[in-house]
N, CA, C and O of each residue as an XYZ file, in Angstrom:
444
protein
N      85.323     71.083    171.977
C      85.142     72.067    170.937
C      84.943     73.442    171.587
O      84.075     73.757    172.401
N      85.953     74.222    171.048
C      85.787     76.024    171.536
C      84.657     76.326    171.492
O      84.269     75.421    170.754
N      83.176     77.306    171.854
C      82.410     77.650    171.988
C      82.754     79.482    171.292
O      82.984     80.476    171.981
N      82.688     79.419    170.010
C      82.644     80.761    169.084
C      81.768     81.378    168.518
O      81.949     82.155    167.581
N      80.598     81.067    169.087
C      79.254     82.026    169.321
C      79.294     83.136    170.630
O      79.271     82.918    171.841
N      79.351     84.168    170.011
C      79.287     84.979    170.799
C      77.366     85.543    171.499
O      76.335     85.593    170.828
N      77.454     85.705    172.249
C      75.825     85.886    173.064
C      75.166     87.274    173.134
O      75.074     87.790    174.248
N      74.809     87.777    172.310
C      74.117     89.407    171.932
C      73.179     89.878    173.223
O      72.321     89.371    173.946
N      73.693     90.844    173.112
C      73.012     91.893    174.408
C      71.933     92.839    173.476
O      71.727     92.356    172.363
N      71.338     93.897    173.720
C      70.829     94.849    173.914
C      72.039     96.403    173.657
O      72.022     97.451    173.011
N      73.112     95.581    174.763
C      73.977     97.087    175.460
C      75.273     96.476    174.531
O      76.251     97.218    174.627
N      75.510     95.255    173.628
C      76.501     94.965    173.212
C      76.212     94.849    171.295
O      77.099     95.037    170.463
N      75.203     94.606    171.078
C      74.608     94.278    169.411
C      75.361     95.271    168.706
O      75.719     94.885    167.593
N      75.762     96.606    169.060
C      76.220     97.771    167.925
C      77.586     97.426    167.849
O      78.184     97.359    166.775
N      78.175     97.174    169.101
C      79.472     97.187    168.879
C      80.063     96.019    168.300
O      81.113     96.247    167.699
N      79.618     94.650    168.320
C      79.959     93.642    168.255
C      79.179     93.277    166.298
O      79.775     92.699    165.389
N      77.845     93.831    166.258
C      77.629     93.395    164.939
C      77.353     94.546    164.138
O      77.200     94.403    162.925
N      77.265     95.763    164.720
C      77.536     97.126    163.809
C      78.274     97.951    163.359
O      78.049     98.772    162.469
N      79.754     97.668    164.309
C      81.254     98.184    164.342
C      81.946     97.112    164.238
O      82.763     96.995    165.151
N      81.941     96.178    163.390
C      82.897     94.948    163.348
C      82.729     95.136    161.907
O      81.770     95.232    161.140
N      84.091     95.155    161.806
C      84.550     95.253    160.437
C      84.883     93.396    159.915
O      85.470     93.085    158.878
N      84.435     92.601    160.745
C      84.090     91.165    159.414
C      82.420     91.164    159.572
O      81.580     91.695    160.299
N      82.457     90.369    158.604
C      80.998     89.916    158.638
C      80.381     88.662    159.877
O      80.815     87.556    160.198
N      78.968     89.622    160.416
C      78.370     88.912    161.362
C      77.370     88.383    160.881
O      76.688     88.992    160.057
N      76.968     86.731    161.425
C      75.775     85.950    161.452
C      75.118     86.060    162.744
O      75.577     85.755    163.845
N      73.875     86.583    162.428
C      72.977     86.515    163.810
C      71.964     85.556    163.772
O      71.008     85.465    163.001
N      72.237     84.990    164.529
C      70.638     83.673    165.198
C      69.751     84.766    166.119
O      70.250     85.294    167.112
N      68.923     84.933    165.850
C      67.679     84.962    166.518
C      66.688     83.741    166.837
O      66.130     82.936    166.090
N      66.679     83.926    168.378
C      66.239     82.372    168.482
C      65.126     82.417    170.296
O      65.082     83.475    170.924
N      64.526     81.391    170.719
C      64.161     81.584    171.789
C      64.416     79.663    172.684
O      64.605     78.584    172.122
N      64.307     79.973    174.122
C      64.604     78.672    174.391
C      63.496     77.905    174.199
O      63.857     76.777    174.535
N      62.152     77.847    173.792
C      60.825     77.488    173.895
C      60.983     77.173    172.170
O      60.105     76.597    171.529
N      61.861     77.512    171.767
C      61.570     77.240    169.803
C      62.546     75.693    169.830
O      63.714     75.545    170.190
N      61.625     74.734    169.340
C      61.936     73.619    168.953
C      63.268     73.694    167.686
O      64.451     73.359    167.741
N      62.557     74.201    166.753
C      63.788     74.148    165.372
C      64.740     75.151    165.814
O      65.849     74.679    165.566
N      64.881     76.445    166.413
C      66.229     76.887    167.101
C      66.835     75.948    167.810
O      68.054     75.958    167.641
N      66.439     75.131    168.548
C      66.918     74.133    169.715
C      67.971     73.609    168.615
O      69.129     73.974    168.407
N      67.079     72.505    167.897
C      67.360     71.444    166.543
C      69.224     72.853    165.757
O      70.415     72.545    165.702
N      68.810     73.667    165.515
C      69.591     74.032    165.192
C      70.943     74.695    165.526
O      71.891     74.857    164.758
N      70.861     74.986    166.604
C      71.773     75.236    167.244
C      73.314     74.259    167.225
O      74.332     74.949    167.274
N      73.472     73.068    167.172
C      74.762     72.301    167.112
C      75.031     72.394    165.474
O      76.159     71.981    165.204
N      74.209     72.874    164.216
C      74.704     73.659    163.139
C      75.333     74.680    163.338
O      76.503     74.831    162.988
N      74.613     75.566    163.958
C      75.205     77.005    164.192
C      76.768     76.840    164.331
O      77.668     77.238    163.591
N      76.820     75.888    165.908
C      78.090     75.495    166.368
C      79.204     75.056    164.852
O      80.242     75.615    164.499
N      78.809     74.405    164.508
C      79.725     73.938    163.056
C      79.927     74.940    162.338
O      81.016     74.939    161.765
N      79.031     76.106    162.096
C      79.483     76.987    161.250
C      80.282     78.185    161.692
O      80.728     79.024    160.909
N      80.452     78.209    163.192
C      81.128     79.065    164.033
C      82.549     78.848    163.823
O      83.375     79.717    163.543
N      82.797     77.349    164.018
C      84.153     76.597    164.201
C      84.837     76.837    162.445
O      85.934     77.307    162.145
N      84.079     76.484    161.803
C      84.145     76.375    160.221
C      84.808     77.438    159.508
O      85.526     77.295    158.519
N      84.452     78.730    160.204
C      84.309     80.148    159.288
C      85.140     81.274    160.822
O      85.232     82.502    160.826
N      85.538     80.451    161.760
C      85.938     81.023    162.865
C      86.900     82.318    162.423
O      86.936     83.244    163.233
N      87.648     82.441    161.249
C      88.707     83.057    161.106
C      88.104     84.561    159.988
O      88.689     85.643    159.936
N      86.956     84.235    159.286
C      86.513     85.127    158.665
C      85.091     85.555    159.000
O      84.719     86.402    158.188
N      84.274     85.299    159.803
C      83.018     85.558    160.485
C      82.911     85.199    161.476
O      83.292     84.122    161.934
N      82.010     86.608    162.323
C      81.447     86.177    163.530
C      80.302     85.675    163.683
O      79.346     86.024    162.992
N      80.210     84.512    164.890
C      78.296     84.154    165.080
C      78.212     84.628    166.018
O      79.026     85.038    166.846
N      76.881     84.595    165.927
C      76.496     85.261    167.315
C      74.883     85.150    167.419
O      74.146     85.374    166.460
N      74.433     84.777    168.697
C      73.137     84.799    168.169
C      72.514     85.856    169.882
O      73.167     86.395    170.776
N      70.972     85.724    169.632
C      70.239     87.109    170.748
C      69.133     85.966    171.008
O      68.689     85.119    170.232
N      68.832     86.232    172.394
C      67.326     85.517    172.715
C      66.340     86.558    172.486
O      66.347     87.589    173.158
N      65.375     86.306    171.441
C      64.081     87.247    171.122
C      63.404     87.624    172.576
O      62.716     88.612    172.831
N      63.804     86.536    173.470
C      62.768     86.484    174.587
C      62.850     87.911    175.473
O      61.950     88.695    175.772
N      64.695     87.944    175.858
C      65.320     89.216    176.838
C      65.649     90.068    176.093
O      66.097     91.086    176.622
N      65.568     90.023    174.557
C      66.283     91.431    174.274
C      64.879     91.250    172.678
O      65.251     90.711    171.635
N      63.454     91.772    172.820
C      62.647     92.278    171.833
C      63.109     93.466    171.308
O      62.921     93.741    170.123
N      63.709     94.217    172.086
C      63.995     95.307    171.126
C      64.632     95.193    169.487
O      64.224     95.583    168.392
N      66.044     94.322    170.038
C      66.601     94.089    168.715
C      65.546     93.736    167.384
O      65.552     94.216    166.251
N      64.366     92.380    168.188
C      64.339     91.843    166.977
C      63.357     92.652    166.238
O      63.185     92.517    165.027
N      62.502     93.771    167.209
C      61.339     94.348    166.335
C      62.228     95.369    165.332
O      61.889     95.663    164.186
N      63.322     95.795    165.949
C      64.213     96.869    165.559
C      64.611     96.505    164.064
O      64.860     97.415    163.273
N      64.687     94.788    163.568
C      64.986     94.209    162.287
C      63.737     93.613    161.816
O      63.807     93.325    160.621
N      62.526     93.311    162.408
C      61.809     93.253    161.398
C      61.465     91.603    162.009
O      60.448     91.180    161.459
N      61.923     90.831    162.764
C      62.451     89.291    162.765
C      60.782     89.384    163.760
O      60.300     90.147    164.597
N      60.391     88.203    163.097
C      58.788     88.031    163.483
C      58.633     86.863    163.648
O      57.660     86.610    164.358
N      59.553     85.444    163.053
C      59.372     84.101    162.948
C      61.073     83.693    163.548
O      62.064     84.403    163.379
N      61.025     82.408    164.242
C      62.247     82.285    164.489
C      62.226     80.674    164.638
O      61.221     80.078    165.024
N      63.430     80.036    164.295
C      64.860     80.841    163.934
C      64.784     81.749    162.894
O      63.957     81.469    162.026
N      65.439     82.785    162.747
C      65.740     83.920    161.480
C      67.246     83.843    161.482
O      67.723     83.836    162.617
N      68.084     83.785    160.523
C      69.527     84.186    160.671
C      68.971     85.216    159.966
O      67.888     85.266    159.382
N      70.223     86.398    160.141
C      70.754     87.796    159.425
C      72.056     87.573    159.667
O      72.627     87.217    160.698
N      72.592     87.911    158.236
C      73.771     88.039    157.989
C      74.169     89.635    158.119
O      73.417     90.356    157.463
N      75.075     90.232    158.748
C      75.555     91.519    158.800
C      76.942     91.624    157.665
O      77.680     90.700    157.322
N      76.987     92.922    157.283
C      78.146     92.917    156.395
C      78.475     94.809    156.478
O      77.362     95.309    156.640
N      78.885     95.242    156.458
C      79.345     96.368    156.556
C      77.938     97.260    157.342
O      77.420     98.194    156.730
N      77.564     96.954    158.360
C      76.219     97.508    158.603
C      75.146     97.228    158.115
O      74.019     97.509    158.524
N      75.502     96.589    157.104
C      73.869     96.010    156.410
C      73.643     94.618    156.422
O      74.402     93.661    156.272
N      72.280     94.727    156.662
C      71.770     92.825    156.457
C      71.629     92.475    155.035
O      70.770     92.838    154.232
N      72.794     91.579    154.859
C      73.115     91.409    153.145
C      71.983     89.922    153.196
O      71.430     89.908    152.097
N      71.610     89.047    153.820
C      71.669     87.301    153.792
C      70.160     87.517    154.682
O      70.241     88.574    155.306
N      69.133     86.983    154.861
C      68.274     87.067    155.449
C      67.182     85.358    155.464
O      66.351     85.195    154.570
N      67.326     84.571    156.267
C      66.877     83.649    155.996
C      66.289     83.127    157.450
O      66.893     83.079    158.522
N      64.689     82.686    157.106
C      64.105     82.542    158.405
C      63.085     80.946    158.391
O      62.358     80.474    157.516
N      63.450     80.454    159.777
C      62.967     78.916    159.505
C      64.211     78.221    159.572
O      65.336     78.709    159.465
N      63.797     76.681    159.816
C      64.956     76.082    160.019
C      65.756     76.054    158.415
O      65.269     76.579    157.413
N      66.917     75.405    158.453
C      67.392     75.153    157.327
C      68.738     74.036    157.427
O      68.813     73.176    158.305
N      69.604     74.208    156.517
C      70.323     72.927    156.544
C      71.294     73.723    156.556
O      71.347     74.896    156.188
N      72.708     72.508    157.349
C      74.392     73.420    157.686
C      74.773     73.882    156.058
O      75.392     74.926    155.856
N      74.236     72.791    154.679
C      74.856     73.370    153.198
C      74.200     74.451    152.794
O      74.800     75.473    152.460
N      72.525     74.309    152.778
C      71.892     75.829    152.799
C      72.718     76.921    152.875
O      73.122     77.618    151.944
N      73.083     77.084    154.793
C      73.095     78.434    155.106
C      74.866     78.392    154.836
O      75.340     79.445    155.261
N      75.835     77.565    154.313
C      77.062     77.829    154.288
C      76.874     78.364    152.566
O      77.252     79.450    152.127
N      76.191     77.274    151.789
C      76.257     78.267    150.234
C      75.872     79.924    150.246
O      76.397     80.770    149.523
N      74.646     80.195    151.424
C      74.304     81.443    151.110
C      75.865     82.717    152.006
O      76.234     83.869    151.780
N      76.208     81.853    152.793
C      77.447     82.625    153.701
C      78.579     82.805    152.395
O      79.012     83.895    152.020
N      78.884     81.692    151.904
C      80.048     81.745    150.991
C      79.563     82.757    149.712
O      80.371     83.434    149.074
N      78.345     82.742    149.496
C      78.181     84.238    148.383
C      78.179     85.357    149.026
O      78.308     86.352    148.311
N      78.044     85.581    150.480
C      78.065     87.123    150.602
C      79.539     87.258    150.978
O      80.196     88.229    150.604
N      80.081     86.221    151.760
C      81.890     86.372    151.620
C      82.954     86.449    150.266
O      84.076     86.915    150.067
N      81.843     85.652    149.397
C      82.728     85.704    148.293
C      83.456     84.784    148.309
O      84.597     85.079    147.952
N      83.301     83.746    148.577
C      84.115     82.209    148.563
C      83.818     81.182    147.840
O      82.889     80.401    148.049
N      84.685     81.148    146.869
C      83.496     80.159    146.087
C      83.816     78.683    146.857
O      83.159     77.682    146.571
């Protein structure tokens, strides 16, 4: 299986989830977080799934704090959904692959 999570920098987050004209999913996550761990081979499914109309991508809270104080992200896992510059989708804690695909398919507009 392709690996279509892309890996957020610090020196790369603007260009990749602030100048991307599709919509980005961000994981915020750390290697010490149990339910990020647990979730992560979801992530993977929803990367592969939606490969053609969204990007994933997720940031380690650990090397790059700036980002996450910069959004507010205090508990993790957190996804943020990006959409034209804005965090449209905001959901923090583990959750399930139908969860976070119903809330993806309303901000894409898919029914």
């Amino acid at each position: 299986m392709d690996n279509h999570i892309i890996n957020l920098t610090d020196t790369n987050f603007e260009t990749i989830v602030l100048n991307n004209n599709k919509p980005v999913l961000v994981d915020f996550w750390a290697e010490w977080c149990g339910p990020c761990q647990m979730f992560a081979p979801i992530l993977q499914e929803i990367s592969q799934q939606y490969k053609e109309t969204l990007i994933v991508s997720k940031i380690n809270i650990d090397i790059f704090p700036n980002i996450a104080s910069q959004y507010s992200v205090q508990s993790i896992p957190t996804l943020l959904l990006f959409k034209k510059k804005k965090v449209v989708y905001t959901h923090v804690g583990m959750s399930s692959k139908m969860e976070v695909i119903k809330n993806i398919n309303k901000y894409l507009n898919i029914k």
